[in-house]
N, CA, C and O atoms as CSV, one atom per row, in Angstrom:
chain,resi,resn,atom,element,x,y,z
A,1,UNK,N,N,0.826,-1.199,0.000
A,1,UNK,CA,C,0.000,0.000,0.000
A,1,UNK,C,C,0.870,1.264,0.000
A,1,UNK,O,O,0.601,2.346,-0.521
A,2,UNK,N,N,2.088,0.873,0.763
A,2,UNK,CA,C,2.638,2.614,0.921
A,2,UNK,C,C,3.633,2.633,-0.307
A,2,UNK,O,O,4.572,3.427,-0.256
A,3,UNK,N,N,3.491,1.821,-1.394
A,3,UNK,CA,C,4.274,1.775,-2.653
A,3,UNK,C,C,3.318,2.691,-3.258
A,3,UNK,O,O,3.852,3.732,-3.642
A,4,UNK,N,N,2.507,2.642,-3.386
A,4,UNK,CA,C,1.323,3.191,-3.729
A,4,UNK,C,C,0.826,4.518,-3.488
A,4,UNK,O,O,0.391,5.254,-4.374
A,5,UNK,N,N,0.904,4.814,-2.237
A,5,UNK,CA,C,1.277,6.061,-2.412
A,5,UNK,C,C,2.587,6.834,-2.441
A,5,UNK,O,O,2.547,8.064,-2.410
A,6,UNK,N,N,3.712,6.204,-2.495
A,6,UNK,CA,C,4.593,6.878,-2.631
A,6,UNK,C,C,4.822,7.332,-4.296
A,6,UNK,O,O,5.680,8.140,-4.652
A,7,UNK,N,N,3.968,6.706,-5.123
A,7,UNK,CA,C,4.082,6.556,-6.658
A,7,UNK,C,C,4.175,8.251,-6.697
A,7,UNK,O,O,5.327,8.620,-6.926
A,8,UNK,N,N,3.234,9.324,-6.526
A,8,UNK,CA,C,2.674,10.528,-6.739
A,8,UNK,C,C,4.022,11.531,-6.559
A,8,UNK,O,O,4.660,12.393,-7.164
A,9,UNK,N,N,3.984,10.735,-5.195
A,9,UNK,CA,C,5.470,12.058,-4.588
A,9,UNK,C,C,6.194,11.783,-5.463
A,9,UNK,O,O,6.525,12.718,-6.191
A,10,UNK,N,N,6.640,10.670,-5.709
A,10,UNK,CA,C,8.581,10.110,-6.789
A,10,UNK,C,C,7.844,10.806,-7.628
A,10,UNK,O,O,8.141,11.993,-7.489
A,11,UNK,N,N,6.615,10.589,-8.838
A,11,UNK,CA,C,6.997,11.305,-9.764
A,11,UNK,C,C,6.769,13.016,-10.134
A,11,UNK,O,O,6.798,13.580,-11.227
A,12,UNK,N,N,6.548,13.536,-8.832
A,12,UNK,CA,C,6.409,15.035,-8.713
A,12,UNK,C,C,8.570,15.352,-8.667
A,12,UNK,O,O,9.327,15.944,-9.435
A,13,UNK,N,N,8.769,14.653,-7.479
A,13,UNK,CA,C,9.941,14.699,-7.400
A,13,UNK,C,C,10.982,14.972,-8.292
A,13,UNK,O,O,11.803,15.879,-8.427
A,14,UNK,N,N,10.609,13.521,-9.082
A,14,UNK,CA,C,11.452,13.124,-10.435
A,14,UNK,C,C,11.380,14.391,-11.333
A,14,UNK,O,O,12.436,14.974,-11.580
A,15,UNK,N,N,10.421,14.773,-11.747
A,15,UNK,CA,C,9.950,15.867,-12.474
A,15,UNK,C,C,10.941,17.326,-12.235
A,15,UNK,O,O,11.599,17.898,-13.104
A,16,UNK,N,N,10.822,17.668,-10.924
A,16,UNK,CA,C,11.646,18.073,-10.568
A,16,UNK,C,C,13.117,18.431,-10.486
A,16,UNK,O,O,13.628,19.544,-10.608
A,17,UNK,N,N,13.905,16.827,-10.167
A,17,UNK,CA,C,14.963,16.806,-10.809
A,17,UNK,C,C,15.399,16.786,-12.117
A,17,UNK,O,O,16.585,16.876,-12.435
A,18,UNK,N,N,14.255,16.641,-13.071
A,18,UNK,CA,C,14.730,16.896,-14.426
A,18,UNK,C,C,15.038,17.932,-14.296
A,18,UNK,O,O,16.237,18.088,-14.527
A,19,UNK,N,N,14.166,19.390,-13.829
A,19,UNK,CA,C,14.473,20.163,-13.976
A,19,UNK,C,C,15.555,20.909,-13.960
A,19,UNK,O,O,16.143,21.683,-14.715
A,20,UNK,N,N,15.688,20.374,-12.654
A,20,UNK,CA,C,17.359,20.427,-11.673
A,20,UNK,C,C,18.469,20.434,-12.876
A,20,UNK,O,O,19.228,21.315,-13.281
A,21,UNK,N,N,18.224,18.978,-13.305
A,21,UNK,CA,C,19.343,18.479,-13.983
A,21,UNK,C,C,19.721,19.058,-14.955
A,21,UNK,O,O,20.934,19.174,-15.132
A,22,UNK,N,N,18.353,19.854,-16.323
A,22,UNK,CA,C,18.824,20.518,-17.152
A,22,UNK,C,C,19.145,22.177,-16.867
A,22,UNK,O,O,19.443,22.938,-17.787
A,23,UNK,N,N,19.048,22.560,-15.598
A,23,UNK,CA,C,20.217,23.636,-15.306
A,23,UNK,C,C,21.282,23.230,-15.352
A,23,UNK,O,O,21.929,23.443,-16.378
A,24,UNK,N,N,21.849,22.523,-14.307
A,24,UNK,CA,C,22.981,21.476,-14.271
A,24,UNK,C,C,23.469,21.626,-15.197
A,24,UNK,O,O,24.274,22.556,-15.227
A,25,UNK,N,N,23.258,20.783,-16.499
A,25,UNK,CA,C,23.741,20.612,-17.576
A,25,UNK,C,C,23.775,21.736,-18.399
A,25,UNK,O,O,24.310,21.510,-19.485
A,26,UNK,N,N,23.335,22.994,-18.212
A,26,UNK,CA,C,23.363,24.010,-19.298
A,26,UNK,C,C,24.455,24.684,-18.270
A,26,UNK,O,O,25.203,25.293,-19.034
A,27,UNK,N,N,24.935,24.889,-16.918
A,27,UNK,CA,C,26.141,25.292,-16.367
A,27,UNK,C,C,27.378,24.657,-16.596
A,27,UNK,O,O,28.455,25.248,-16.509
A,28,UNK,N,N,27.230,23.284,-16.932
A,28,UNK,CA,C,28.198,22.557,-16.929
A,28,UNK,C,C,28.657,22.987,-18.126
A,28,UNK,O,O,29.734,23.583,-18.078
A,29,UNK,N,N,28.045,22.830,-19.408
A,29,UNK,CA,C,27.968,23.226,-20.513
A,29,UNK,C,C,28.875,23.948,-20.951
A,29,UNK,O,O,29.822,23.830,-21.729
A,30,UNK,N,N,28.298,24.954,-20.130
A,30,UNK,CA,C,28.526,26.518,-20.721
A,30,UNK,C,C,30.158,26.641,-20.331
A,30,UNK,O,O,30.920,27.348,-20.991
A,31,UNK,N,N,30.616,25.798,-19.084
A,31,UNK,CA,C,31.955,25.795,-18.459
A,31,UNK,C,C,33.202,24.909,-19.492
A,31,UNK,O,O,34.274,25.280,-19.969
A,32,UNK,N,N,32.424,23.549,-19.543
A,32,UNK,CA,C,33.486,23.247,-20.822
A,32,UNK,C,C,33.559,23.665,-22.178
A,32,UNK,O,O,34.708,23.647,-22.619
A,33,UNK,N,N,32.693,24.030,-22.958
A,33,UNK,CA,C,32.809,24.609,-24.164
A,33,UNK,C,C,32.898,26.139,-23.845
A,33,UNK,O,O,34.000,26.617,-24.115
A,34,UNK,N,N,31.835,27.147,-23.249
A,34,UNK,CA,C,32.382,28.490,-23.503
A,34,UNK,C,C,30.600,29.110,-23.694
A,34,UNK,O,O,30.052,30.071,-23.154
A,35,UNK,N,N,30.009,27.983,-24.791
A,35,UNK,CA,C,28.815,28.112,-25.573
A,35,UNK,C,C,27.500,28.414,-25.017
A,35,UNK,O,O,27.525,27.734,-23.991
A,36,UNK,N,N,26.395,28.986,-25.038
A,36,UNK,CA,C,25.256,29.373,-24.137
A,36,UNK,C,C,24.399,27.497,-23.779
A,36,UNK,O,O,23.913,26.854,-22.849
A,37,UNK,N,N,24.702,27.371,-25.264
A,37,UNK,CA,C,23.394,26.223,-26.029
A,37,UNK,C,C,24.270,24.942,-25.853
A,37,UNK,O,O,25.361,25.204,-25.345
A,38,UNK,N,N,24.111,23.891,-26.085
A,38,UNK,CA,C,24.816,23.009,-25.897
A,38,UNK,C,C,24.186,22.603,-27.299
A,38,UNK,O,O,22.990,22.847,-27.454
A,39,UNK,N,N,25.004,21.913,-28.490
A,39,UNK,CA,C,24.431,21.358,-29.732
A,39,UNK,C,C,23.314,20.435,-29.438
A,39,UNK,O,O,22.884,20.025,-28.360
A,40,UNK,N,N,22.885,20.169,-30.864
A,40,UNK,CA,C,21.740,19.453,-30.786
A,40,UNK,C,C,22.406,17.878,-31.611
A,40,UNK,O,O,23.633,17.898,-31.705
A,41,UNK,N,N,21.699,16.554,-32.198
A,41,UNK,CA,C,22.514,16.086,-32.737
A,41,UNK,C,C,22.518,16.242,-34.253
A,41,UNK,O,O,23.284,15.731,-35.070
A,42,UNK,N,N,21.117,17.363,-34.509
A,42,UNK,CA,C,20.896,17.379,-35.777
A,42,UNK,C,C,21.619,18.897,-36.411
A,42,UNK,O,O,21.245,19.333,-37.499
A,43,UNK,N,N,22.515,19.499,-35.713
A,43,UNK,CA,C,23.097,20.676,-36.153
A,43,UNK,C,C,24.241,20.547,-37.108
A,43,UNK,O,O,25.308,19.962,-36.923
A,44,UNK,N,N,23.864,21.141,-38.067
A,44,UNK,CA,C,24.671,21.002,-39.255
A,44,UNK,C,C,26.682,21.597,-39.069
A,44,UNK,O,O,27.675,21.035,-39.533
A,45,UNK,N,N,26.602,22.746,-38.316
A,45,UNK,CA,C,27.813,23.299,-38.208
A,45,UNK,C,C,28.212,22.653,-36.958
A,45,UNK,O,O,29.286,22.961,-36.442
A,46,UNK,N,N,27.460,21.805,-36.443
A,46,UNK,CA,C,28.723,21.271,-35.202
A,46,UNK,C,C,29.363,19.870,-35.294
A,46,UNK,O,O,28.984,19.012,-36.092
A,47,UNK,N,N,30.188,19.742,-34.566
A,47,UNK,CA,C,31.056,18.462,-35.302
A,47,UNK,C,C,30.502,17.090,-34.162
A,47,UNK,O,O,29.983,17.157,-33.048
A,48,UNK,N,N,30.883,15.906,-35.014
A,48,UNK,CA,C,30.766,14.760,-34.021
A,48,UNK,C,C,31.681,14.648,-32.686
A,48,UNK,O,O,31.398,13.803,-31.836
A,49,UNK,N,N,32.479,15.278,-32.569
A,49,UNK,CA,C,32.800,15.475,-31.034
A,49,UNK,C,C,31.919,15.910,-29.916
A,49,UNK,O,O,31.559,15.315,-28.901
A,50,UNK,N,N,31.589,17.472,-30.504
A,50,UNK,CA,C,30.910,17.985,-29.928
A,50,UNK,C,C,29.504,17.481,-29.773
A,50,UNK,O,O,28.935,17.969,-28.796
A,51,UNK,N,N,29.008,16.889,-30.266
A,51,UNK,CA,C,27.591,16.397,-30.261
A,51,UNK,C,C,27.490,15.289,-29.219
A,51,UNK,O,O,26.400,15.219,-28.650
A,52,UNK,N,N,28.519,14.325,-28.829
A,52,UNK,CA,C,28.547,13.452,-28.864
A,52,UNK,C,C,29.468,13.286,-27.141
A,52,UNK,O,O,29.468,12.405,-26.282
A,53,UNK,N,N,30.186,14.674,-27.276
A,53,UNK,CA,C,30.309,14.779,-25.836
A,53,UNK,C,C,29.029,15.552,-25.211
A,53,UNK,O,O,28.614,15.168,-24.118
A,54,UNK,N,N,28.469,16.501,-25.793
A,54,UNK,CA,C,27.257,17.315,-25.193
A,54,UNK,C,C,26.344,16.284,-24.454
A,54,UNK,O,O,26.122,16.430,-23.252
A,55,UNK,N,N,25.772,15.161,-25.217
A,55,UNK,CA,C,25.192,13.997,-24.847
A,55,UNK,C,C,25.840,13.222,-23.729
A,55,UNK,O,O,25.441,13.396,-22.577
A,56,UNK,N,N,26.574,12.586,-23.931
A,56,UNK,CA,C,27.611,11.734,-22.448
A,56,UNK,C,C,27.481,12.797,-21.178
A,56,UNK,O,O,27.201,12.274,-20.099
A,57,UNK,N,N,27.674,14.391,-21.204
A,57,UNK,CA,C,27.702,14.834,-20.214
A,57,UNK,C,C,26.581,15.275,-19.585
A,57,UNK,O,O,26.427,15.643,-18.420
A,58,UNK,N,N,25.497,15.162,-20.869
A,58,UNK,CA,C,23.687,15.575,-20.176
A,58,UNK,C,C,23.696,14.190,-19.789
A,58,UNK,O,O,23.267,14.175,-18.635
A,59,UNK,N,N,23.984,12.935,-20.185
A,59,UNK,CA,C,23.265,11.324,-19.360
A,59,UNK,C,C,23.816,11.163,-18.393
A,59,UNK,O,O,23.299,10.484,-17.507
A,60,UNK,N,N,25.358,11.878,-18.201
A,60,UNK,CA,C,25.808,11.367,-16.950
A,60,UNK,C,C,25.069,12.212,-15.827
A,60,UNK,O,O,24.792,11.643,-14.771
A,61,UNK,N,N,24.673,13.807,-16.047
A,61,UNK,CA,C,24.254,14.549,-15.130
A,61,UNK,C,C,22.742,14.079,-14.673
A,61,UNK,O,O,22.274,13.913,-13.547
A,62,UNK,N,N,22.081,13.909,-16.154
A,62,UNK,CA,C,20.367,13.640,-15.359
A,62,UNK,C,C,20.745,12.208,-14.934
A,62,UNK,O,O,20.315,12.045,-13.792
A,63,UNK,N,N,21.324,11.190,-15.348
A,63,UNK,CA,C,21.425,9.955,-14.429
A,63,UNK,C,C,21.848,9.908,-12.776
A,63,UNK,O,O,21.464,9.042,-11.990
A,64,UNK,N,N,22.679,10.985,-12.471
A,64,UNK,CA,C,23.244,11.334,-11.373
A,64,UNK,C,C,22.464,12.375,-10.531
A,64,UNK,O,O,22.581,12.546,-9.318
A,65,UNK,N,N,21.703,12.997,-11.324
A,65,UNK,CA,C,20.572,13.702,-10.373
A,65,UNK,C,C,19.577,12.935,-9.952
A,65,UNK,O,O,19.256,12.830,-8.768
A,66,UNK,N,N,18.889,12.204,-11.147
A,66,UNK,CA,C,17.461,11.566,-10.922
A,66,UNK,C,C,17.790,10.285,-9.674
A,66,UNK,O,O,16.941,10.115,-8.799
A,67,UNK,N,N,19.140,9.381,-9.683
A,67,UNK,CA,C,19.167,8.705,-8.905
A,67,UNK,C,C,19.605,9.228,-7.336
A,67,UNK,O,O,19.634,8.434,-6.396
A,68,UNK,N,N,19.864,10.342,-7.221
A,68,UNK,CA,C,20.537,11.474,-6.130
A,68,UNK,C,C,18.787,11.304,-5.647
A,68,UNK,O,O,18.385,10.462,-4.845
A,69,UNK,N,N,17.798,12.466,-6.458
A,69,UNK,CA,C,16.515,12.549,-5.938
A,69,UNK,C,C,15.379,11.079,-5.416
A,69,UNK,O,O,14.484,10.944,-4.581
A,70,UNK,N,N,15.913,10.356,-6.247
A,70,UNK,CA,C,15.047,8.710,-5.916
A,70,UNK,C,C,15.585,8.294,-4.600
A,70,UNK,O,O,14.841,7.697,-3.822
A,71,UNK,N,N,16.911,8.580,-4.259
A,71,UNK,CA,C,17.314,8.160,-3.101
A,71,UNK,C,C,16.732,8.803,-1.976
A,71,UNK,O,O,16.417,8.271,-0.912
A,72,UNK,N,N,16.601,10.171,-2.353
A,72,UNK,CA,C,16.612,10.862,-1.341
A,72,UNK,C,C,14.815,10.575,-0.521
A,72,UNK,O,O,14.401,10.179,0.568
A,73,UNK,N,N,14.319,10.971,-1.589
A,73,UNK,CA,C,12.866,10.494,-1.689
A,73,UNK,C,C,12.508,9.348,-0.736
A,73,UNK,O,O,11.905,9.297,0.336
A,74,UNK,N,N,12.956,8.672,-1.331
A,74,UNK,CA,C,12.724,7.327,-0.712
A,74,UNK,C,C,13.164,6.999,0.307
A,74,UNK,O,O,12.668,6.014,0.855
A,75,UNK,N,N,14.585,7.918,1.119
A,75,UNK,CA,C,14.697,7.586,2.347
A,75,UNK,C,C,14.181,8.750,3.192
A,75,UNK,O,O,14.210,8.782,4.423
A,76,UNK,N,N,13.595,9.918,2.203
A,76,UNK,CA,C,12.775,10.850,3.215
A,76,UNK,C,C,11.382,10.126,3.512
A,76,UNK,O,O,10.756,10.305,4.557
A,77,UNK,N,N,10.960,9.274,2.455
A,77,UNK,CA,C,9.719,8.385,2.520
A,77,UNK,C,C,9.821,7.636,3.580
A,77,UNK,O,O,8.923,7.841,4.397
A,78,UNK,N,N,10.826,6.595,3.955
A,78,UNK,CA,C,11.208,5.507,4.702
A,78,UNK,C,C,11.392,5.989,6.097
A,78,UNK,O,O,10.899,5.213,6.916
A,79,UNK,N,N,11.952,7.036,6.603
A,79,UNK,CA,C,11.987,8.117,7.686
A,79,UNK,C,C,10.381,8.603,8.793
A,79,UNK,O,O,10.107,8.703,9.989
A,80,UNK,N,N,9.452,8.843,6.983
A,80,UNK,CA,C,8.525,9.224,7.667
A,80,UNK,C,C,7.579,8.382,7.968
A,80,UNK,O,O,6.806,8.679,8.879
A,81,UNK,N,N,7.442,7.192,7.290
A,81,UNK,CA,C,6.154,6.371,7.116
A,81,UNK,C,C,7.073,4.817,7.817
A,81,UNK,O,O,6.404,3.838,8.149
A,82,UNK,N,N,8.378,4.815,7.933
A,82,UNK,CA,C,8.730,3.656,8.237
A,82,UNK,C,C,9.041,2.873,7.343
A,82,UNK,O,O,10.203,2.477,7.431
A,83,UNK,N,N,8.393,2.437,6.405
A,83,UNK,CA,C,8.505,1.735,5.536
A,83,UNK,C,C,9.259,2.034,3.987
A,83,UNK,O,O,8.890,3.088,3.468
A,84,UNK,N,N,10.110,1.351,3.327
A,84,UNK,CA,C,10.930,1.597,2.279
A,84,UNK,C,C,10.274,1.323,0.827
A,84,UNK,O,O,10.288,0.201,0.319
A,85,UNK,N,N,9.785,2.283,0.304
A,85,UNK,CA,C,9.057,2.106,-0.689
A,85,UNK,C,C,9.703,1.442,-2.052
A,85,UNK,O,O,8.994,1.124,-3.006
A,86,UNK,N,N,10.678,1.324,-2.037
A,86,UNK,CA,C,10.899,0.671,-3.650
A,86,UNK,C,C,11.744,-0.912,-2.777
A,86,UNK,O,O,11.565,-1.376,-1.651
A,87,UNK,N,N,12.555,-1.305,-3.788
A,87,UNK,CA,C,13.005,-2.597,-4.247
A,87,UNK,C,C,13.642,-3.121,-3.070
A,87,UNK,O,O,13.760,-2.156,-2.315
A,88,UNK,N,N,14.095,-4.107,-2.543
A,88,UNK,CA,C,14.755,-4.525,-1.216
A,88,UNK,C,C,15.532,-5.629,-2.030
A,88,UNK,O,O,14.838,-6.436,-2.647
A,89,UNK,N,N,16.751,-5.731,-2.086
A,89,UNK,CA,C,17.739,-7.272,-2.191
A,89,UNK,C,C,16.867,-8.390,-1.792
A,89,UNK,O,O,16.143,-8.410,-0.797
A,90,UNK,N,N,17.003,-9.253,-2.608
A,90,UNK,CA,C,16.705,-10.663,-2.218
A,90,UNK,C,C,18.242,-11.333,-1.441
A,90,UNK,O,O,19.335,-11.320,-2.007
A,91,UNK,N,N,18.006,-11.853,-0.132
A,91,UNK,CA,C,18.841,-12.294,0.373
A,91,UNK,C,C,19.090,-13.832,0.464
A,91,UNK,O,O,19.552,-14.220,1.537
A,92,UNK,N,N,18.845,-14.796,-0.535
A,92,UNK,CA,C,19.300,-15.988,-0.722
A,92,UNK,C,C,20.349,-16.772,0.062
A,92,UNK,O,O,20.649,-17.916,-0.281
């Protein structure tokens, strides 16, 4: 049951940290290249480096936020209600 309601909060949360994340990534951005925008992959004047690092460094950031916020979530969840809303090890 308390999986259940924890569904609402994670994905308000999550939502959230996207948000987070694509600041993140437009600071980060802007620090290694110089550039406001970070390329797209369909931009004609930018090269396969650049495209291709722009990408690796937005998956590593929203992967590293969104799992930062799921954690957090879930042990602010687990704190308040007791109970740990997502996955538990199988201990065999």
């Amino acid at each position: 049951m308390n999986k259940i309601l924890y569904r609402p909060l994670g994905m308000a949360v999550s939502v959230l940290g996207g948000v987070l994340a694509g600041k993140a990534f437009g600071q980060v951005w802007k620090l290694i290249s110089g550039d406001r925008e970070a390329p797209t992959p369909t931009q004609q004047d930018r090269s396969w480096t650049e495209v291709l690092l722009a990408a690796t460094v937005q998956g590593a950031i929203f992967g590293l936020v969104k799992a930062a916020i799921d954690r957090g979530g879930a042990t602010g969840y687990d704190k308040l209600t007791g109970e740990w809303p997502g996955d538990k090890r199988d201990m065999d």
